[in-house]
C-alpha positions in Angstrom: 17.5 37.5 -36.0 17.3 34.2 -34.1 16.2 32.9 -31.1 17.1 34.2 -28.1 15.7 31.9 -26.0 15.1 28.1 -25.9 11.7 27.3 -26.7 9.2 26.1 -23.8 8.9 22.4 -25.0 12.8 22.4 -24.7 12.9 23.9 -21.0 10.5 21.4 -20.2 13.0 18.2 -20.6 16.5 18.8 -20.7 19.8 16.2 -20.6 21.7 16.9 -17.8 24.6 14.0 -18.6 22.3 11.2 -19.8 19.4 12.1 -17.2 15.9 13.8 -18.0 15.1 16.3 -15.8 12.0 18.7 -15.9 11.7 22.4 -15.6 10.9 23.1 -11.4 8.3 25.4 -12.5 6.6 22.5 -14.3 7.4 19.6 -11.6 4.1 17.5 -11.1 3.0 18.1 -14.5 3.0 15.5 -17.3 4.2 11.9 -16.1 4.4 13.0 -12.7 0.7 14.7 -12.4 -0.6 11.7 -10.7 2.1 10.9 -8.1 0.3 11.4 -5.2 -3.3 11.9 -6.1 -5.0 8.8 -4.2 -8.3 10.2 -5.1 -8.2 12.4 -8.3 -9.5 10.9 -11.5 -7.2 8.8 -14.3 -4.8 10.8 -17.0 -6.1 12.3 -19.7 -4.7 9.4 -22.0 -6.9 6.9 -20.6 -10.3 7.8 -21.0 -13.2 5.6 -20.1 -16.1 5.6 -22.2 -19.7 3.3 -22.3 -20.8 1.4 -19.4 -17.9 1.1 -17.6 -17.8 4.8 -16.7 -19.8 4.7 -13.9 -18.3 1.8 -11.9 -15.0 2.9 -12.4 -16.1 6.6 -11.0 -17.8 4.4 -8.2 -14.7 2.9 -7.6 -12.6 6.2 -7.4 -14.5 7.3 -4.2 -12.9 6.2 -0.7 -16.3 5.5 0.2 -17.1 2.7 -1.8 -14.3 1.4 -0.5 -15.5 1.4 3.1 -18.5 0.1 2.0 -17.4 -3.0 0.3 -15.5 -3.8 2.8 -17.8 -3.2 5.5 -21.1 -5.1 3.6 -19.0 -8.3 3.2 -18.0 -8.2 6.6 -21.4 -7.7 7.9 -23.1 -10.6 5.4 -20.5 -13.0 6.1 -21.2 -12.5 10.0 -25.0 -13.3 9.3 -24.5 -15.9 7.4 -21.8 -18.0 9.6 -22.2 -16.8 13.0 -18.7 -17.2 14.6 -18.6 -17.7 18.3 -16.5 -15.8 20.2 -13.2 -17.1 21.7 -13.9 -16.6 25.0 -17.7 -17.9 24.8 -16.1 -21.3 24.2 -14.0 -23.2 26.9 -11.9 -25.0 24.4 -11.1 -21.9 22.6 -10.2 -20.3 25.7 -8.0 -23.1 26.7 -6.5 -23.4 24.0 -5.7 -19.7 24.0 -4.4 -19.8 27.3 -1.6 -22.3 26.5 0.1 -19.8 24.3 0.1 -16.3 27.0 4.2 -17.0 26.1 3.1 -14.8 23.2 2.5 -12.1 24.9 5.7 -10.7 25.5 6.7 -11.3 21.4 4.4 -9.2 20.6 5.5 -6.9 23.1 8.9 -6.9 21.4 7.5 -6.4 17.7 5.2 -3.6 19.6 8.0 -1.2 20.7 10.2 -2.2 17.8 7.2 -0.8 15.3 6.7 2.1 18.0 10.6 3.4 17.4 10.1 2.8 13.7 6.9 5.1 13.4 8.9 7.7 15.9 11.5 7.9 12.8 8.7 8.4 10.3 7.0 11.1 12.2 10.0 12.8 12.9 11.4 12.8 9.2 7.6 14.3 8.2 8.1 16.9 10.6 11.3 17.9 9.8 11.0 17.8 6.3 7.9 20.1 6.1 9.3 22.2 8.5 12.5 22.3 5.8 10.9 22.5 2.7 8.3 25.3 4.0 10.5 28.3 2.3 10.2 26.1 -1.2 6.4 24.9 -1.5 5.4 27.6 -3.7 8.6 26.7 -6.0 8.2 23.3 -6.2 4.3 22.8 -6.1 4.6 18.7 -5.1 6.4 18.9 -2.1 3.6 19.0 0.1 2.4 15.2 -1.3 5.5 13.9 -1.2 4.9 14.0 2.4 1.8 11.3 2.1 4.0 8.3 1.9 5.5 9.1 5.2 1.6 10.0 6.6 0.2 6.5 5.5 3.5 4.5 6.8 2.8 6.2 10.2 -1.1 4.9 10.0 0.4 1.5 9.4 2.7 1.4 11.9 -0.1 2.7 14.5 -2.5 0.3 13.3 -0.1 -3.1 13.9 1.2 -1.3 17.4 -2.8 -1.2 18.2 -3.0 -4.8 16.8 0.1 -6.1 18.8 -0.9 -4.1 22.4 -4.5 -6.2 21.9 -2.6 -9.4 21.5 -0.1 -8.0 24.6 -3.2 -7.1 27.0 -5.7 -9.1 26.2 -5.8 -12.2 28.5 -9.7 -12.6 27.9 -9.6 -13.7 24.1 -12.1 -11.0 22.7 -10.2 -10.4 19.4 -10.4 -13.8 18.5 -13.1 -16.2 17.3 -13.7 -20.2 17.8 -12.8 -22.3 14.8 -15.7 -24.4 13.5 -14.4 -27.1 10.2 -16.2 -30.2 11.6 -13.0 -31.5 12.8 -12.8 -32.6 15.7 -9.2 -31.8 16.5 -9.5 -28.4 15.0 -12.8 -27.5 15.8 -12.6 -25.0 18.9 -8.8 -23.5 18.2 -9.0 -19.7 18.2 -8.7 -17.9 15.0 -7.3 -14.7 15.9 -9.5 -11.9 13.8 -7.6 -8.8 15.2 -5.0 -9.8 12.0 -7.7 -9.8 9.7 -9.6 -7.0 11.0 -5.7 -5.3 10.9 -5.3 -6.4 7.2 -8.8 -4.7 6.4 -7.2 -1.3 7.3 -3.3 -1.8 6.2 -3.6 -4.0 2.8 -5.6 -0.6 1.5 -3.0 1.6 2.3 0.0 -0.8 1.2 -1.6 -1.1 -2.4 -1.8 2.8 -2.4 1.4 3.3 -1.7 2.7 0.7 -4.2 -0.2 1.2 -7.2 -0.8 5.4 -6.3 2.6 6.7 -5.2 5.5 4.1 -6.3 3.8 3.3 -9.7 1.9 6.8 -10.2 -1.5 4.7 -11.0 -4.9 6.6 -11.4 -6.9 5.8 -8.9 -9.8 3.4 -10.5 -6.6 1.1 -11.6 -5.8 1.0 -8.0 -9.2 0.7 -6.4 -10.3 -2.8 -8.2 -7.7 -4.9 -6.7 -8.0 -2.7 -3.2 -11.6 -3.8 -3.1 -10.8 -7.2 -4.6 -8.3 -7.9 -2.0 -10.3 -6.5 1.1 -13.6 -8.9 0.1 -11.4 -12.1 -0.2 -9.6 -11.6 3.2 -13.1 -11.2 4.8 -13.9 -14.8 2.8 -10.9 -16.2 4.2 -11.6 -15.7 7.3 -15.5 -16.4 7.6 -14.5 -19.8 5.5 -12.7 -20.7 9.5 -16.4 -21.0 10.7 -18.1 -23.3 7.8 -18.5 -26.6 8.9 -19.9 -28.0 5.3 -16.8 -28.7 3.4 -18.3 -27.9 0.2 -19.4 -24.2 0.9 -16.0 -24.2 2.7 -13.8 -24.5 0.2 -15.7 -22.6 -2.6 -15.3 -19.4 0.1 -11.6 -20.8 -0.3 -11.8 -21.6 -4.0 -12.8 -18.1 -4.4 -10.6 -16.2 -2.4 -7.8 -17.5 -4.1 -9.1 -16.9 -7.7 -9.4 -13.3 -6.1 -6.2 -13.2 -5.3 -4.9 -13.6 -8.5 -7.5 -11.4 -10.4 -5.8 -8.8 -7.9 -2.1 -9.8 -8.8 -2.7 -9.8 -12.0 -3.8 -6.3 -12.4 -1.1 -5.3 -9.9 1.6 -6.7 -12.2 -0.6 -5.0 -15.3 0.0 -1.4 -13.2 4.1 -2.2 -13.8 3.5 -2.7 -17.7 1.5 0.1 -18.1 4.0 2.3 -16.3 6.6 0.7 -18.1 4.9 1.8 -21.2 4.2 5.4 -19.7 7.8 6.2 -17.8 10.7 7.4 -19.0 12.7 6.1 -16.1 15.0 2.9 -15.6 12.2 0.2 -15.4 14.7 -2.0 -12.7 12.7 -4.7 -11.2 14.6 -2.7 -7.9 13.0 0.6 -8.7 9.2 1.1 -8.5 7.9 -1.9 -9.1 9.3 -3.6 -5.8 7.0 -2.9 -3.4 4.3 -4.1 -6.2 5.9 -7.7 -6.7 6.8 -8.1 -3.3 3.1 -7.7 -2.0 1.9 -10.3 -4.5 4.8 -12.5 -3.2 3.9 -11.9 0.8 0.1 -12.2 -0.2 0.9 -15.5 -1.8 2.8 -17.0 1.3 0.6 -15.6 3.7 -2.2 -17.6 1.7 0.1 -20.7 1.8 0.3 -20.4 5.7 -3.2 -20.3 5.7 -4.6 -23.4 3.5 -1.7 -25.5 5.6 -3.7 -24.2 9.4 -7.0 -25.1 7.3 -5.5 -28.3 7.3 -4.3 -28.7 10.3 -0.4 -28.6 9.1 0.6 -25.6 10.9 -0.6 -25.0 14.4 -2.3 -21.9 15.3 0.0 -21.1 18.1 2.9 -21.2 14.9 0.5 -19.3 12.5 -0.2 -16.7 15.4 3.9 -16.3 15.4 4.3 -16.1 11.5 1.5 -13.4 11.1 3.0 -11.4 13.5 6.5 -11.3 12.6 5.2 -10.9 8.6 3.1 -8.2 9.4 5.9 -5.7 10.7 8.5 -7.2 8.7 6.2 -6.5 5.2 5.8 -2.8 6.6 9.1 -2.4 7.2 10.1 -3.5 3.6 7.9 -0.8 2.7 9.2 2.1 4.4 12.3 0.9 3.1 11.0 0.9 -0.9 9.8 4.3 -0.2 12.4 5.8 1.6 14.6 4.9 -1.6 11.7 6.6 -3.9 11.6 9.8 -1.7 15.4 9.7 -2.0 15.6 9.8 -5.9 12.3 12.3 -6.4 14.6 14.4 -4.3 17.4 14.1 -6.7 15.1 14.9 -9.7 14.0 18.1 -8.4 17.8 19.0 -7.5 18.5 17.7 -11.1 15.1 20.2 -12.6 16.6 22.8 -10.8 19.8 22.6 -11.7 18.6 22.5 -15.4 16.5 25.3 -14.7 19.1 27.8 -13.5 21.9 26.3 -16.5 18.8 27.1 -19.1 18.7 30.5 -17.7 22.0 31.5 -17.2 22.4 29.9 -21.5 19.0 32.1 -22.0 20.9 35.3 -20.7 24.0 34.4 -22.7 22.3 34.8 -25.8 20.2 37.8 -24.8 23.6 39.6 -24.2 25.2 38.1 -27.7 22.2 39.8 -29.8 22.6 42.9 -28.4 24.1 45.4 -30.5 27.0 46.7 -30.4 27.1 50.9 -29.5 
């Protein structure tokens, strides 16, 4: 007698009209184990051997991180000494011409403030929905994290924006020291950088951990990478010697594209790993579209280095990129969350038709009385 039933392999991934869908029961195993695991260690399939075990465990742990970040920040304050914006009365002046500012960042405040509203509401009301189904569909509780770490971002740049709102007394910002004399003393606003510490992180996550499904030492080494040249950037505002200057400038860009390149090495890999339509629209969009806005952003500021853009213009440009990039995002991942939806409609679907074929030919090999 034959088969009754379709073997497991074949439950696993089935057609559904040109479409591969997986088995419910089995949904966040195999190519889609490592969606949301932001600190769990690499596949199976890529294991790490020798000496570069341990750094790449290092660089797994959130902590090390934090720590990067946090020892460049600290060195590079030693070694440069910034004054403070409002210590100087140039810099203060100079801040004072632009209080017109104020009420754009006002704007971009309540704008990101009704943006993160949306987000928290569609996390609420999607776990509240989907309570009856986590123990069907064991993923469904992560694929609430992109929604988390937009809401982080958005609360971070409304916390940026309300500092740049409220804050006559230029605290968040630091005197610019070149050895120019008509740029020395301009105010170099660190509450962006100090914002770009906390969001770039949690950008790269989302594009590398959760759009690409990246283990999470692929994802850490342009993280760090990326956090320890925007701390370079800045401290390079407060080196008069143009030498030292523009190796801190040198370097931060060769940074830069260490980081992009291993960014754009995540989309080959998973190109090589997924089984899915590798449009340059899908997945990979948030991915090349950070590299992009990093790029410009790095454009904007060589030309305020220079003097070619003024700060009150790169002031404006930083502002309006930082909400518009994180709106981009949610976007990218609103689309993501919209078509793991349809996959796990799809794996059900596939999972009830394998049944209801499974029971068909349970009842045609019974015998007849």
């Amino acid at each position: 007698m034959g088969p009754v039933a379709p073997e497991v392999d074949e439950i696993d991934n089935i057609d559904i009209g040109g479409i591969r869908a997986r088995d419910p029961q089995v949904i966040g195993a195999g190519d889609r184990g490592n969606a949301y695991q932001v600190t769990g260690s690499p596949s199976p399939s890529k294991k790490v051997e020798g000496h570069s075990a341990m750094p790449r465990k290092l660089l797994e742990r959130k902590v090390t991180w934090i720590l990067a970040t946090v020892f460049t920040v600290i060195l590079c304050c030693l070694i440069a000494q910034p004054a403070p914006c409002h210590h100087v009365g140039h810099c203060r002046q100079e801040h004072d011409r632009i209080q017109d500012l104020r009420s754009y960042s006002g704007y971009i405040a309540a704008a990101l403030a009704s943006v993160m509203l949306h987000e928290m509401a569609s996390v609420f009301l999607t776990h509240r929905t989907a309570r009856k189904a986590m123990h069907l569909i064991p993923n469904i509780r992560e694929s609430l994290l992109p929604s988390l770490l937009l809401c982080i971002t958005f609360f971070v740049l409304i916390l940026e924006n309300m500092v740049l709102v409220i804050g006559e007394t230029p605290w968040f910002a630091h005197a610019a020291s070149l050895g120019h004399s008509d740029l020395d003393g301009q105010p170099v606003y660190t509450v962006f950088y100090a914002e770009w510490l906390i969001n770039v992180p949690i950008l790269l996550i989302l594009a590398g951990s959760i759009a690409l499904q990246r283990p999470t030492a692929e994802v850490a080494e342009p993280l760090v990478v990326t956090n320890v040249y925007i701390v370079l950037a800045w401290v390079a505002h407060f080196v008069p010697n143009p030498q030292i200057r523009y190796s801190l400038v040198a370097l931060s860009f060769l940074m830069y594209f260490r980081a992009s390149w291993t960014m754009c090495r995540w989309v080959w890999v998973w190109r090589m790993e997924s089984y899915e339509d590798h449009h340059i629209l899908g997945r990979p969009l948030l991915t090349f579209i950070l590299i992009i806005v990093f790029g410009i952003y790095g454009g904007v500021y060589l030309a305020r280095l220079h003097g070619a853009v003024s700060y009150r213009d790169e002031r404006i440009f930083f502002t309006t990129m930082d909400f518009t990039t994180k709106l981009f995002a949610s976007m990218i991942l609103a689309g993501i969350r919209s078509s793991e939806f349809q996959e796990v409609l799809l794996s059900m679907l596939a999972n009830t038709q394998t049944s209801f074929k499974r029971a068909l030919k349970i009842d045609d090999t019974t015998p007849m009385l």
